[in-house]
Residue, then its C-alpha position, 0 to 999 in steps of 0.5 A: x503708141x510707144x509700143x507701135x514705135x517699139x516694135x517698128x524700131x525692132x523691126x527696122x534692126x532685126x531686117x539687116x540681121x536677117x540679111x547677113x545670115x549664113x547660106x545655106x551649107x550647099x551654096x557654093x561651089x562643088x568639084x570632082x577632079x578625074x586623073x585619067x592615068x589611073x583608070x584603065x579604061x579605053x576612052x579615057x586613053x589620051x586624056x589626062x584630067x577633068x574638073x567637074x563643078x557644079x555651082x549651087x546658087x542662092x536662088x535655087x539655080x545650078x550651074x556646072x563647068x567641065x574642063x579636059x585636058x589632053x595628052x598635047x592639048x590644053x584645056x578643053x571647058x564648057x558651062x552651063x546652066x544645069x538645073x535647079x535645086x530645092x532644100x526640104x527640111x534637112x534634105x536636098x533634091x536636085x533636078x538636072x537636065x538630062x538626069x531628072x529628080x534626084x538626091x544630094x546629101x551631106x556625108x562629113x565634108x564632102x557633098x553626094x548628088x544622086x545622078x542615076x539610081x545607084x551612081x552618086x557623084x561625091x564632090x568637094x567644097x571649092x572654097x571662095x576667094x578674097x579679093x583682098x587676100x587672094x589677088x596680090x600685086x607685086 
C-alpha cells in the first residue's frame, strides 16, 4: 500500500514538471521583412517594404499576417489561419493552403519553410514580449 502511495505522490509532482516544459523550438513567431528598394523588378515599383509572419502554435496550428507599405500609403495588413503543421522525429511538415505538403527545417538560428519545389522562404525568430518589461508608463 505505501508503495501505491509512493508512486501516486510521484505522480502528483512530476505532472506540473511535465507542463512547464520547453515548446517545441518552431512555436513562436517567424518573419521575413522585404525592403523593395533593393529589388529591381516591375511590381515591386511604388512599394516600400513587407513583413510576412507565420505563427506556429502549440497546437499544431499556423497563422500568418502580411503587411505592405506604399510610397504615400500607410500599412496595408492581413491575416489568416494558414494551416497546420506536424514534427516528426527531428523533422517538421507544413501543410499550407494553397501551397500543399512541404518541408521546414532549422539551419542555425534561422528556420526554412519549403513553399514550392525549390522556393524555400528562410524566416527569423520574432521573439516574445514581457509584459512587465516591455510595456512601460511613464
Amino acid at each position: 500500500m505505501k508503495k501505491l502511495i509512493t508512486i501516486i505522490l510521484i505522480m502528483a509532482l512530476a505532472l506540473p514538471a511535465l507542463a512547464l516544459a520547453e515548446p517545441d523550438p518552431i512555436v513562436g513567431a517567424w518573419y521575413m521583412l522585404i525592403d523593395y528598394s533593393r529589388y529591381p523588378f516591375p511590381e515591386m515599383q511604388g512599394k516600400n517594404y513587407m513583413i510576412y509572419v507565420l505563427i506556429f502554435e502549440e497546437s499544431g496550428i499556423i497563422s500568418g499576417i502580411s503587411g505592405e507599405s506604399a510610397q504615400g500609403d500607410g500599412l496595408t495588413a492581413s491575416g489568416s489561419t494558414l494551416g497546420a503543421w506536424v514534427k516528426n522525429g527531428d523533422s517538421y511538415t507544413v501543410s499550407m493552403i494553397g501551397i500543399g505538403n512541404n518541408k521546414a527545417e532549422f539551419h542555425g538560428d534561422r528556420l526554412h519553410v519549403q513553399m514550392l519545389d525549390n522556393i524555400w522562404y528562410s524566416l527569423q525568430r520574432m521573439d516574445f514580449s514581457d509584459y512587465y518589461t516591455d510595456v512601460i508608463v511613464k
